[in-house]
C-alpha angles and dihedrals in degrees: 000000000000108000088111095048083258092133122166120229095253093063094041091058101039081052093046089050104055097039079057087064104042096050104030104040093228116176127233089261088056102047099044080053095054090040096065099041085061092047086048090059094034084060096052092050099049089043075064107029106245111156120207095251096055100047107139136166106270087058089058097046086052083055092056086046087052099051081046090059099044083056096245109167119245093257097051080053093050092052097042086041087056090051096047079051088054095050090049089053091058088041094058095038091053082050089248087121122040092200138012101262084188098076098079091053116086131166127231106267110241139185109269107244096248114238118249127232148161133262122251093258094051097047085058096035084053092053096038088055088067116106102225094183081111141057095242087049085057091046095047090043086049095047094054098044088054088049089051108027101053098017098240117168121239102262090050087048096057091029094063125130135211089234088057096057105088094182101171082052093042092232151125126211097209123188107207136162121352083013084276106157130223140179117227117186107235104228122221107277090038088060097040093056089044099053081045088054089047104051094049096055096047079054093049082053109058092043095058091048097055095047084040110049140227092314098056088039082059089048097054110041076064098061093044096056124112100272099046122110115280086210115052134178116232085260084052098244111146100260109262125224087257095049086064097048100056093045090052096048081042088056091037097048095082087074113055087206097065080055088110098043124116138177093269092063090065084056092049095042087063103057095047099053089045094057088036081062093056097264122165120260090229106046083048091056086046093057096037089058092229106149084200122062090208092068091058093040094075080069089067087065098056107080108050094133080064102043085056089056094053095047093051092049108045105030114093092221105039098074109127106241113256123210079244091051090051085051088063107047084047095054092041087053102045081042090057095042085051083053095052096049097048 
């Protein structure tokens, strides 16, 4: 089926899908997220009998009531409403639609949840709390200077290679969303946790080799080559999205008030002490690896409370009044009024 641009849902999807991944790039992660969002409207139209060919509007605004009242929040509707409007695109373009029925369906705008970070004291005070009398504290200390440090989302973190450390340049080669590559320098403290890290694993290594034999020699010059994980596990897995996890709510468990704290603060925490310092917007997009400005612009509402500061501190007409300040106008007043009298 389908010489006629009668496609079924299954195939569309199946098509949409892989053209996804072909032009866009899209990981695994991504596409099995995307993936799920188009069965779970498949689903919907099928439970109502809606065929491809006769999707309409009104179907898809029933979709948007559905997720309502499934209590989706509006966020989780606009991204499944951006992947229905993909898959119209692919069903008119394969003539199994003669018009886009989702142009007349809009959603309610809505503020953007800003995201939550540290201060600059807490997030140290967060690294420095890790015990790195161990391999796995160097590791840990390592992982969350480079979250911090260079702003890489979990799955680059953990995704990380040997062959994308550049440590005489101070920089990473990241491979983030859409496989899109960028350079981030690797500031000082960052560096210096990594080499440590390092040094200590190819340590571990050769220990283990010499109490172990040829075999676990062999084993190990493996998991040391270029495209082995920079981050590894005891048992010298590469480190997973949930490992870290667990080690940074393990280090962040000695303050109640970092309970609420995930990988993705150190990421957001970044950004936003970056742009409190006086960086560029744009520098900061580009590090983040965001390919729209918007998305790094939220950052630019997050410090009030310090441009406030700023404001207070180097503008010639923001200084708050003091009870000396007042003194002196008094003085300067009753003196002029002296002047004039006289």
């Amino acid at each position: 089926m389908g010489g006629d641009g009668k496609f079924g849902w299954d195939e569309l999807i199946e098509l949409h899908l892989a053209r996804q991944a072909v032009e866009r790039g899209l990981s695994q992660n991504s596409l099995e997220a995307y993936s799920g969002d188009l069965r779970d409207f498949q689903n919907f139209c099928r439970e109502r009998g809606v065929e491809s060919r006769a999707l309409d509007a009104t179907a898809i605004l029933g979709y948007l009531e559905d997720l309502a009242t499934r209590e989706f929040r509006v966020t989780s509707q606009r991204r499944r409403l951006a992947a229905v409007r993909g898959l119209v695109r692919e069903m008119i373009e394969r003539k199994t639609l003669d018009r886009d029925p989702t142009t007349a369906v809009k959603l309610r705008p809505h503020p953007r949840p800003l995201p939550r970070t540290l201060g600059r004291a807490d997030t140290a005070a967060l690294i420095e709390a890790i015990d790195t009398g161990s391999l796995r504290g160097k590791r840990d200390r390592a992982m969350l200077e480079l979250a911090y440090g260079c702003g890489l989302r979990v799955s680059e973190l953990v995704g990380l290679k040997l062959n994308q450390v550049n440590l005489p340049a101070r920089v990473l080669i990241v491979i983030g969303k859409g496989n899109k590559e960028r350079i981030i320098p690797v500031g000082g403290a960052a560096l210096r946790a990594l080499k440590s890290y390092m040094v200590a694993r190819q340590e571990a290594s050769l220990e283990a080799a010499s109490a172990d034999g040829r075999k676990r020699r062999r084993m190990e010059a493996v998991a040391m080559r270029p495209n082995a994980a920079v981050f590894t596990t005891r048992l010298g897995r590469a480190m997973t999205r949930q490992g870290f996890f667990k080690a940074l709510k393990g280090w962040a468990s000695g303050d109640p008030r970092l309970a609420w704290i995930s990988p993705h603060t150190l990421r957001h925490c970044f950004a936003t002490h970056l742009l409190e310092g006086g960086a560029d917007l744009r520098a900061v997009q580009e590090m983040l690896g965001h390919s729209d400005i918007s998305t790094t612009q939220i950052y630019t509402h997050l410090s009030r409370g310090h441009l406030r500061k700023v404001h207070r501190t180097y503008h010639p007409r923001a200084k708050r009044v003091t009870a000396s300040d007042e003194t002196e106008r008094g003085a300067g007043a009753l003196s002029a009024k002296q002047e004039a009298k006289d």
